[in-house]
PASEBA-1860 file (N, C-alpha, C; in nm, 3 decimals):
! residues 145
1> XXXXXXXX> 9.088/1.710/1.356/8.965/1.695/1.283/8.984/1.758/1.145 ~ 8.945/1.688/1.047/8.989/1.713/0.888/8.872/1.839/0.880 ~ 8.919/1.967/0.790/8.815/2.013/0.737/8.782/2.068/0.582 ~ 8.668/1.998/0.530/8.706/2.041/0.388/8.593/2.147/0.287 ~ 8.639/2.197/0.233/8.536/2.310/0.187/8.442/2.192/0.034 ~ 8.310/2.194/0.050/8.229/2.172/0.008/8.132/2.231/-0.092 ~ 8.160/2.231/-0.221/8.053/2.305/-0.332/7.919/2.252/-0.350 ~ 7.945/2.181/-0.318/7.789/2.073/-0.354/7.789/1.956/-0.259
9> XXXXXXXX> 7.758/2.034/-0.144/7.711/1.940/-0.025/7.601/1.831/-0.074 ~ 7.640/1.700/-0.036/7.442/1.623/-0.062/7.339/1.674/0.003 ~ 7.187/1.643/-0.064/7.136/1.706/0.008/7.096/1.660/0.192 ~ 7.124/1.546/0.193/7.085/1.495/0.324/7.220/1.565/0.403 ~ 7.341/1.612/0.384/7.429/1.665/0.514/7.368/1.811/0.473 ~ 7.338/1.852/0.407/7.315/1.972/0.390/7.181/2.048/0.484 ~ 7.076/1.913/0.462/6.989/1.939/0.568/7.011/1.903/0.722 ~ 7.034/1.823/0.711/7.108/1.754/0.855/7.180/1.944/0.900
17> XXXXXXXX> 7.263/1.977/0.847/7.358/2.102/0.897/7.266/2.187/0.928 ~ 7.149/2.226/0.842/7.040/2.325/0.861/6.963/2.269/0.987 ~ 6.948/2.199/1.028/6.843/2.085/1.131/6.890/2.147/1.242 ~ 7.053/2.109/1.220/7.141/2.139/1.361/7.125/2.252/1.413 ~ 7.122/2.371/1.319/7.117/2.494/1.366/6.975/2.563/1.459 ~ 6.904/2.503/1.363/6.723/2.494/1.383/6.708/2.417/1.553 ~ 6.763/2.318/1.518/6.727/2.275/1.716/6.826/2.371/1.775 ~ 6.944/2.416/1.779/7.007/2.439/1.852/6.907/2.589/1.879
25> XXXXXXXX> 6.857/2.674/1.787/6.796/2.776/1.812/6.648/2.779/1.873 ~ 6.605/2.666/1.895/6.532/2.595/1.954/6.529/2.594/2.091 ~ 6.663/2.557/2.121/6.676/2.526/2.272/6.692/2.635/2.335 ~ 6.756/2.805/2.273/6.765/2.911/2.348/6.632/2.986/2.356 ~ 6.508/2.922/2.232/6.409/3.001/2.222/6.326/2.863/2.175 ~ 6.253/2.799/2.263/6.134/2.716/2.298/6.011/2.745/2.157 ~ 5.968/2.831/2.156/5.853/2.844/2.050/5.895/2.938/1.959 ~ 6.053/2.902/1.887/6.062/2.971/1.752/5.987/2.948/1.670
33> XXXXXXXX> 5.993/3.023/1.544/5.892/2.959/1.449/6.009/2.841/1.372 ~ 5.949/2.729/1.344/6.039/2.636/1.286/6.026/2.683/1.132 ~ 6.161/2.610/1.076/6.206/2.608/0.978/6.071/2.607/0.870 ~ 6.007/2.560/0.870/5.894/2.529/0.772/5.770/2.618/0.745 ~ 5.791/2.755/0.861/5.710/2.863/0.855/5.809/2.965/0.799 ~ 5.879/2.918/0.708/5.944/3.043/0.617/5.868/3.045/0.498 ~ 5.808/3.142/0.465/5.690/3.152/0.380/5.774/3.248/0.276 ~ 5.829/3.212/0.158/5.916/3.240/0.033/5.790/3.276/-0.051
41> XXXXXXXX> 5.816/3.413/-0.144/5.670/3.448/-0.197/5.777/3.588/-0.293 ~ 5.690/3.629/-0.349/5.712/3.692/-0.488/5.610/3.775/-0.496 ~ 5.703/4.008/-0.497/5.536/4.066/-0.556/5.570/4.102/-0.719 ~ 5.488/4.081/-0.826/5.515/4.080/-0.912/5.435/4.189/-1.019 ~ 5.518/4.284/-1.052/5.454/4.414/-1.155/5.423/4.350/-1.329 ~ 5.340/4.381/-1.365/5.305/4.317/-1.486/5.194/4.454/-1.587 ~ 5.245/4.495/-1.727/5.186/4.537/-1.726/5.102/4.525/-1.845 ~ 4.965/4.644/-1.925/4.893/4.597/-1.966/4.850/4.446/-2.035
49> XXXXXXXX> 4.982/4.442/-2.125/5.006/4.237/-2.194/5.058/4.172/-2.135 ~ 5.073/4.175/-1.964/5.100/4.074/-1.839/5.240/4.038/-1.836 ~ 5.333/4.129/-1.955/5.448/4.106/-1.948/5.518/4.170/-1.804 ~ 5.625/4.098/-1.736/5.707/4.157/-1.619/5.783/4.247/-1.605 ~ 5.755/4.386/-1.516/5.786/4.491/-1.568/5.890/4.476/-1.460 ~ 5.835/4.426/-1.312/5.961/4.421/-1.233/5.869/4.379/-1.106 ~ 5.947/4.323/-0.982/5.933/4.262/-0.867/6.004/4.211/-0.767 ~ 5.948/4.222/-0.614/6.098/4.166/-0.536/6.006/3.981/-0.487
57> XXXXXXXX> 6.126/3.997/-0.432/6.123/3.890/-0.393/6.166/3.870/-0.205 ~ 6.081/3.791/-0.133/6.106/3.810/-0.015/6.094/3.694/0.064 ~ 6.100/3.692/0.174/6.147/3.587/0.237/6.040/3.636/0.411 ~ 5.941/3.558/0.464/5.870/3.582/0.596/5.935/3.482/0.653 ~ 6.019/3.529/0.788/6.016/3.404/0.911/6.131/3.518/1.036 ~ 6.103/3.480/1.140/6.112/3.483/1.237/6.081/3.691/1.278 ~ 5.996/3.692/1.227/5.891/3.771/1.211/5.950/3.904/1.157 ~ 6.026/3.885/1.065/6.041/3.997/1.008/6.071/3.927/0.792
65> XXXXXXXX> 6.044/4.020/0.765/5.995/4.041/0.637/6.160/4.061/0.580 ~ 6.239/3.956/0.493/6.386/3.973/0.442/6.350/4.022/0.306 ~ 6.356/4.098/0.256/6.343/4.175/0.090/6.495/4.089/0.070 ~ 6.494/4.038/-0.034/6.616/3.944/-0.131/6.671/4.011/-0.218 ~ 6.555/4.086/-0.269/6.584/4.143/-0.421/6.468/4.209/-0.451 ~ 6.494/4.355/-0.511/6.384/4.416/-0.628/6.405/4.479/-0.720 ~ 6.352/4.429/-0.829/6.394/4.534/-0.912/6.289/4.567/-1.068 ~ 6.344/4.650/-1.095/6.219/4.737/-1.190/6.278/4.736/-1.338
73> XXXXXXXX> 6.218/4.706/-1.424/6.233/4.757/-1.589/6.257/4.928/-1.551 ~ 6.338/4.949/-1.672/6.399/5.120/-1.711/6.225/5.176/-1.676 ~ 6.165/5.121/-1.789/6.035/5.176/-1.790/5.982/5.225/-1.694 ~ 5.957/5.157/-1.569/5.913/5.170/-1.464/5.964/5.281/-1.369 ~ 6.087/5.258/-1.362/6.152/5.363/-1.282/6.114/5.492/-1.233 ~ 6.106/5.536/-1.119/6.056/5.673/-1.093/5.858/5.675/-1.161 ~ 5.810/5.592/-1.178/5.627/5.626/-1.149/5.581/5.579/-1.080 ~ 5.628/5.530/-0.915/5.537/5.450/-0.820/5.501/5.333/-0.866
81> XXXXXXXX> 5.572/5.261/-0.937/5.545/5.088/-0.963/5.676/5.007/-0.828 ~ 5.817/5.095/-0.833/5.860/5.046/-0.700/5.800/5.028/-0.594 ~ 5.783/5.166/-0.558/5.678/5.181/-0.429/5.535/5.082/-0.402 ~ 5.470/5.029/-0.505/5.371/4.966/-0.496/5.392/4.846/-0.487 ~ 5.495/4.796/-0.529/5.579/4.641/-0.553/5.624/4.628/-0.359 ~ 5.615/4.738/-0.306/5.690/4.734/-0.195/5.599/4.704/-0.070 ~ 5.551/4.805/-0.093/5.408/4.796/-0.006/5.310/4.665/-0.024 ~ 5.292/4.648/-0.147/5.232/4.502/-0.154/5.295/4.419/-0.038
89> XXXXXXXX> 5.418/4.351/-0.071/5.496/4.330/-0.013/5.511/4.340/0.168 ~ 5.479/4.430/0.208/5.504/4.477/0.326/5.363/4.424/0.358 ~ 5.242/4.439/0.275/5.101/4.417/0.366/5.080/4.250/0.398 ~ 5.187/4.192/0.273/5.140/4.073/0.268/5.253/3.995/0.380 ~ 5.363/4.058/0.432/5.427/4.040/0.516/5.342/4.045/0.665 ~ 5.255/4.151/0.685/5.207/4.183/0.792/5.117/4.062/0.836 ~ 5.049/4.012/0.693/4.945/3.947/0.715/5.032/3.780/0.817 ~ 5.102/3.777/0.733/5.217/3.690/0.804/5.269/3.669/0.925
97> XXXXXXXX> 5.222/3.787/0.988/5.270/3.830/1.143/5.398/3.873/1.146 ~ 5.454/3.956/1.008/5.595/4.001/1.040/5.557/4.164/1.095 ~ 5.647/4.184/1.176/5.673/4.310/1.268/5.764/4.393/1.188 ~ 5.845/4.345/1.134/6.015/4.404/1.071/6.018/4.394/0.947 ~ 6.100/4.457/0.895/6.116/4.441/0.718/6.286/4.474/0.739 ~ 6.389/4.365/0.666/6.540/4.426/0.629/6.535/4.392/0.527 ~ 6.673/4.448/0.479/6.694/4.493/0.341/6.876/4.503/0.294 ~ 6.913/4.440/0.238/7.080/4.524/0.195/7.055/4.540/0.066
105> XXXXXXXX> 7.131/4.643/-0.002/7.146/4.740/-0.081/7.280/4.763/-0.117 ~ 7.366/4.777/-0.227/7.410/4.837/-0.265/7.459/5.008/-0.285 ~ 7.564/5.054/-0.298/7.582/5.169/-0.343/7.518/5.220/-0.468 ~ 7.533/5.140/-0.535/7.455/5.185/-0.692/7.308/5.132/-0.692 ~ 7.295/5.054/-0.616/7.151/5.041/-0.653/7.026/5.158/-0.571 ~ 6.933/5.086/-0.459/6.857/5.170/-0.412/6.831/5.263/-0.256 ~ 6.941/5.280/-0.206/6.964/5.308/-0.100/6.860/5.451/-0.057 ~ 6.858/5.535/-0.149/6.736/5.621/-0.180/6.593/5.557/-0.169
113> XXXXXXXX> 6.579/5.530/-0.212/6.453/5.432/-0.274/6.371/5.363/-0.162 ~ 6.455/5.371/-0.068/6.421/5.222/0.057/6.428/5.372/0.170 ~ 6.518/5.448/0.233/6.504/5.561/0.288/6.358/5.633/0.252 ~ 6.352/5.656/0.152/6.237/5.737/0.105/6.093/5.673/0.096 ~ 6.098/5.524/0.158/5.954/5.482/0.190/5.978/5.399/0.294 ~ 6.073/5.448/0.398/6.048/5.473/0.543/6.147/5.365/0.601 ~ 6.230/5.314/0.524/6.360/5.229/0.548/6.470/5.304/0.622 ~ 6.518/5.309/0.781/6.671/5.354/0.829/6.784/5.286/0.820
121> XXXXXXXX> 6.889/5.335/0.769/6.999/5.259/0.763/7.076/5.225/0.930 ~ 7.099/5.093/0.932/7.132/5.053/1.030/7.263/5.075/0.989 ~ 7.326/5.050/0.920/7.493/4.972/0.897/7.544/5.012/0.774 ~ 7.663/5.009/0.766/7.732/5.054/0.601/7.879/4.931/0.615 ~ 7.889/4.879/0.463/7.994/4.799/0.482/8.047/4.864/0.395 ~ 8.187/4.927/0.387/8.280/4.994/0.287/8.331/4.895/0.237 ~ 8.357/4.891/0.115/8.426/4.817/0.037/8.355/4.685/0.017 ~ 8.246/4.647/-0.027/8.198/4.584/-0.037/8.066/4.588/-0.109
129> XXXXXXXX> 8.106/4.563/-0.279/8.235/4.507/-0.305/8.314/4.609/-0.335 ~ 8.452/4.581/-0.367/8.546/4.654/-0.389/8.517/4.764/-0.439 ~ 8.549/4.873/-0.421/8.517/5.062/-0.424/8.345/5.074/-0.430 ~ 8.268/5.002/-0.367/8.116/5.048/-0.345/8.105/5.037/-0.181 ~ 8.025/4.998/-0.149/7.935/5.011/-0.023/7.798/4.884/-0.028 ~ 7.756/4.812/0.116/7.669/4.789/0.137/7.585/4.808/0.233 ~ 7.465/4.866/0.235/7.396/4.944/0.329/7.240/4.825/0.339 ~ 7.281/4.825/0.497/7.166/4.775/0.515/7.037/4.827/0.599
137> XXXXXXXX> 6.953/4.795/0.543/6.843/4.866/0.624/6.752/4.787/0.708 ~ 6.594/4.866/0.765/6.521/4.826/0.793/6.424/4.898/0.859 ~ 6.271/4.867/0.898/6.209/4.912/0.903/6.078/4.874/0.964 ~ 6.014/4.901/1.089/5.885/4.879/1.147/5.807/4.844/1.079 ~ 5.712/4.723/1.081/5.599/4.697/1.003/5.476/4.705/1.097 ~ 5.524/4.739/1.208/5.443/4.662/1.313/5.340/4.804/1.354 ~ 5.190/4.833/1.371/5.107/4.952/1.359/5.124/5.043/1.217 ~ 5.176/4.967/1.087/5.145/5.055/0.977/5.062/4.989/0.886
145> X> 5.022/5.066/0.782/4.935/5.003/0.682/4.984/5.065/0.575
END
């Protein structure tokens, strides 16, 4: 069987491949949430002239809350505009019916940051990328506010 690496799958095998996976996870778990209850959403810091000071970005489905990305203008840094970007985030996850929140991180980026508003590190990947670390986290959503 030939196999060939693909940059730009079409989009019909591309979904077709995603489909496959989706039933197959289907059949070990009857009332997953399907593919189409991934609720993709954005919390976004803006300040007095509505310019973007900073925001993550996240991902709701199979009931936990995937943080993608966050991040903050210099400005922001260290006055509780992270923390509030986060928590937003987390309530509007809940509302969602997510239980869980994960997270990977970097060495240089916020590994602090995510610990210190109630994130445990599950895992550390050394070298990755080369002379850093990736740490991933996560965290109960489920009885907090």
């Amino acid at each position: 069987m030939p196999i060939r690496i693909e940059r730009n799958l079409p989009e019909g095998k591309a979904s077709a491949l995603s489909q496959g996976i989706v039933d197959f996870n289907r059949t070990a778990i009857p009332d997953l949430e399907p593919n189409e209850a991934e609720i993709r959403f954005h919390a976004v810091a803006t300040d007095s002239a509505g310019t973007m000071t900073g925001g993550l970005r996240g991902a709701c489905y199979w009931n936990t809350l995937h943080i993608e990305l966050l991040w903050l203008a210099d400005s922001e840094r260290g006055n509780g505009t992270g923390r509030q970007v986060l928590e937003a985030a987390e309530a509007f996850a809940r509302e969602c019916g997510c239980e869980h929140a994960l997270v990977e991180t970097t060495s240089w980026q916020a590994k602090p940051f995510y610990e210190k508003n109630g994130y445990r590190l599950m895992a550390t990947l050394e070298g990755r990328p080369k002379g850093h670390a990736s740490h991933y986290l996560s965290k109960s959503l489920a009885g907090s506010s």
